[in-house]
Structure formats: structure tokens, C-alpha cells
C-alpha positions as CSV (number, residue, x, y, z in Angstrom):
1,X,65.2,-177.7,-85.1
2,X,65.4,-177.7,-88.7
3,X,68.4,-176.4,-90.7
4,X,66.9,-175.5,-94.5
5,X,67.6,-173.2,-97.5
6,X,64.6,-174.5,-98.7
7,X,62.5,-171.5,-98.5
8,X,58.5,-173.8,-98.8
9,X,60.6,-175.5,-95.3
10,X,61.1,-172.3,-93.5
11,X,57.9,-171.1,-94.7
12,X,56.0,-174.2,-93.5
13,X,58.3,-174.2,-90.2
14,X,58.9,-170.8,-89.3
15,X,61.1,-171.7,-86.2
16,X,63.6,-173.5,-88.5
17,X,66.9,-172.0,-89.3
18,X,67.2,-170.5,-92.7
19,X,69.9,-169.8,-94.8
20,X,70.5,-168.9,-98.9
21,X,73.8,-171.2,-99.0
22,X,74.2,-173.9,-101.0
23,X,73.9,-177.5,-99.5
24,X,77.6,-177.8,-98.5
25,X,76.3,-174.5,-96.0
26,X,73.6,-176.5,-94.7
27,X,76.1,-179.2,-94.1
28,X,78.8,-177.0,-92.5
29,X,75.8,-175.4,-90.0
30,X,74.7,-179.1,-89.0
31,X,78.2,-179.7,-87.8
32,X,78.7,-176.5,-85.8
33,X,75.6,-176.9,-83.7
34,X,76.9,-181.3,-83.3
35,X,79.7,-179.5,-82.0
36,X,77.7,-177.5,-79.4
37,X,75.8,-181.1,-78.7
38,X,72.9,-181.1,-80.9
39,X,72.2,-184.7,-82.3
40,X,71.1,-185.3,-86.0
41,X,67.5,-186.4,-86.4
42,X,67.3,-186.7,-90.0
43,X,69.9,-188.4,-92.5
44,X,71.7,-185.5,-94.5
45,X,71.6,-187.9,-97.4
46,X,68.1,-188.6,-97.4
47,X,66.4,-189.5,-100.4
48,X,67.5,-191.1,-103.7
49,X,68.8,-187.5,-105.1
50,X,72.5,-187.0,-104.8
51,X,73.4,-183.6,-102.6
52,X,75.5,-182.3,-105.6
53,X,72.2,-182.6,-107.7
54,X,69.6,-180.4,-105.7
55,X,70.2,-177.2,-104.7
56,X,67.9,-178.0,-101.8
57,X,68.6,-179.7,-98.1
58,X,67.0,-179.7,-95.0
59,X,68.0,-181.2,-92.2
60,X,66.5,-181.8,-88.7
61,X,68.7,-182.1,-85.6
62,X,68.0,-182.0,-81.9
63,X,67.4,-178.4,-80.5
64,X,68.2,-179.7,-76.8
65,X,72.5,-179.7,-76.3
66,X,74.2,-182.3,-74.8
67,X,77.4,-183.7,-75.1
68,X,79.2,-184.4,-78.3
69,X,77.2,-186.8,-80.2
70,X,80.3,-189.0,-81.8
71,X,77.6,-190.8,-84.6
72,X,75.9,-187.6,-86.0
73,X,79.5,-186.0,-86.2
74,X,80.6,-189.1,-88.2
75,X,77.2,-188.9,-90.4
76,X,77.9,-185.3,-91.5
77,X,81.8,-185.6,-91.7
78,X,80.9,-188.3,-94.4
79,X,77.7,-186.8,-96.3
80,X,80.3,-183.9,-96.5
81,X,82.6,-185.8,-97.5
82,X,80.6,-188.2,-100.4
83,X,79.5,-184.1,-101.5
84,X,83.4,-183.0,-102.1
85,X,84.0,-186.6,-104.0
86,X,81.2,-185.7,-106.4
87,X,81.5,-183.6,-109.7
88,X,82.0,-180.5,-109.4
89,X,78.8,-179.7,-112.2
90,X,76.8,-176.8,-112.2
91,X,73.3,-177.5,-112.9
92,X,71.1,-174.9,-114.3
93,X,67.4,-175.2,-113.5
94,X,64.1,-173.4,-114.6
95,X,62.0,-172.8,-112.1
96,X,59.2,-175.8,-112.6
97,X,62.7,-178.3,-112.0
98,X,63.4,-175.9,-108.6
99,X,60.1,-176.1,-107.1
100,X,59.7,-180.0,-108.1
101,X,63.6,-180.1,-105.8
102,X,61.6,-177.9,-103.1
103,X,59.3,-180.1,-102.7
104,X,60.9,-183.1,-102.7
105,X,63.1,-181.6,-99.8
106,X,59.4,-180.8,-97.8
107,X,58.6,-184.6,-98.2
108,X,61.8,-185.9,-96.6
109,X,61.7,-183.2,-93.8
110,X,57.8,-184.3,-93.0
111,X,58.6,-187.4,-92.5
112,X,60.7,-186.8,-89.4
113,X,58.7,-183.3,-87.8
114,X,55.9,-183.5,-85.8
């Protein structure tokens, strides 16, 4: 399962879970379903752009449940954690940056979907 607010991610997987939140959103979903037992499958920190910097994340995460996976907890606790430490900035885009940052996001998330 993929959890996006990239809409070219949902669009290219429709059975990935889509939401218009910011990344710390995306971050907070990830943890609720590694609390029902999902295990992460992608980084949340992926890539060389820092979260506070792209207004786009996608992550991928196991859609079978299980127990509490301790590791992937401990991953998102800190990507959440390295996103509250960063400046609070507001960057304003034009749309050519956006969909350069959408796509970037698409890369990453190929790389671990079949």
C-alpha cells in the first residue's frame, strides 16, 4: 500500500491511499496503520530533498497486519521528528517547480512497487 498526496502517485496507483495534507499528514497516516501492524517498505526520508522542502511524499508500507513492527515505528517517530526540527518556511511554488517535486516523488516510489 502506498500512502501519497502526490496526486501523478495515486493516479499511476489507483489502490494507494490518497490524501491533500501536507507531508507531516502523510507521516502521521504511516504511523497509525504501524500501529495496526503494517511495516514500512519505503524510507520516509528518501531522496536527497529535505521533507520541509517538497510539498510531496509517498510512502509505501506493507498492506498485510501483523504485530507491531518496533523499527518502522522508530523510522517514522524520527523522519517526524528531523520534520518538526526543520524551519518552519513556507515555500511558494509555480506550478513547473510542483510538478518537477511530483515527479521526483513518482521516482522514489517506483523504485520500491512492483
Amino acid at each position: 500500500m502506498i500512502i501519497t498526496n502526490n496526486p501523478d502517485v495515486a493516479a499511476m496507483y489507483p489502490d494507494s491511499r490518497y490524501s491533500a495534507c501536507n507531508v507531516q499528514g502523510i507521516f502521521e497516516a504511516v504511523r497509525d496503520e504501524i500501529h495496526k501492524g503494517a511495516r514500512l517498505l519505503s524510507h520516509p526520508l528518501s531522496g536527497s530533498i529535505k521533507p520541509n522542502e517538497s510539498p510531496y511524499k509517498s510512502v509505501a508500507i506493507s498492506a498485510k497486519y501483523a504485530n507491531l513492527d518496533f523499527r518502522s515505528l522508530q523510522i517514522i517517530e524520527d523522519a517526524m521528528t528531523v520534520l518538526r526540527r526543520l524551519t518552519d518556511k513556507k515555500y511558494i511554488y509555480d506550478e513547473s517547480i510542483l510538478a518537477d517535486f511530483r515527479i521526483i516523488d513518482l521516482d522514489h516510489i517506483k523504485g520500491v512497487s512492483p
